[in-house]
C-alpha positions, 0 to 999 in steps of 0.5 A: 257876926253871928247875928249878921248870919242869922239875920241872912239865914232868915232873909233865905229862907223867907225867900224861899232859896235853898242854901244849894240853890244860893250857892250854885247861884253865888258860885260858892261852896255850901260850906262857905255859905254855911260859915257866913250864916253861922258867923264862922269867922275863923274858917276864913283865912281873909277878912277882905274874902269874906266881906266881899262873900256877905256884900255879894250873898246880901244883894242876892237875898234882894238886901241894901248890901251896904248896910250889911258891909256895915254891919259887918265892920261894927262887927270887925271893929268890936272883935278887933277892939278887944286887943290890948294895946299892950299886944298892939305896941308889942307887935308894932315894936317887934316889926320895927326891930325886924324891918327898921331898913328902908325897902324900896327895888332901888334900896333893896339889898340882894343876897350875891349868889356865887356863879360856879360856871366860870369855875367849872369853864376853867375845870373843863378847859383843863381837862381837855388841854391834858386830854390833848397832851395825852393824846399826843404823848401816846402818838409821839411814843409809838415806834412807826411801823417799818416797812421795809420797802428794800425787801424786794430788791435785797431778795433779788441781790441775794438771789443774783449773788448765789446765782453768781457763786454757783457760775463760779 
């Protein structure tokens, strides 16, 4: 890859661009150019990113931007052949005891959550059932307020009987 950057390097700089100018024109950053022409692999997180940045910044630069995708997946190929085969029967076993299930939206187990609403429903109705009971055993217990609607009258029959013990 590094070679590839290099050659892409070159092929700028006999153009004439500067590295701000292709960048602001690709709409990259100068450090992702800069990583491409050092053949920085590793400061891309993806292949298919990186492919797709050295396709476009090799048709900028006025190259056939399949021979340099070409060149790029020589490259892949060689740095990805250099994993044992060993490594690679490895990791194949270790995902197939990790996903030996059939996946698919119609076989797919999902975890059963527990729905605490019906439970906090019954809780609530609860409380508001002895809230009623409670409200209704303080009302009951209440001794009614007496109103002695006689007053009046008795008042009066008093009244009258002195008047009579005094005519006596």
């Amino acid at each position: 890859m590094k070679e590839l950057g290099e050659y892409l390097k070159h092929t700028r700089i006999s153009n004439g661009v500067s590295i701000t100018e292709a960048c602001e024109d690709l709409e990259l950053s100068t450090s992702h150019l800069e990583n491409i022409e050092s053949g920085n692999v590793r400061a891309f997180k993806d292949v298919y990113e990186l492919r797709d940045s050295v396709k476009a910044y090799a048709k900028y630069l006025g190259l056939n931007p399949d021979k340099v995708v070409d060149e790029f997946n020589n490259f892949l190929f060689q740095h990805t052949s250099k994993i044992s085969l060993d490594d690679i029967m490895s990791a194949q076993k270790k995902k197939e005891t990790v996903d030996n299930k059939v996946k698919s939206p119609y076989t797919k187990e999902y975890k059963e959550r527990f729905n605490f609403w019906p439970i906090i429903y019954v809780i609530v109705g609860i409380l508001l059932v002895l809230l009623i009971i409670l409200l209704v055993i303080i009302n009951n217990s209440k001794e009614p307020e007496r109103i002695n609607e006689l007053n009046g009258v008795v008042e009066r029959e008093i009244d009258l009987w002195i008047y009579q013990q005094r005519l006596q």
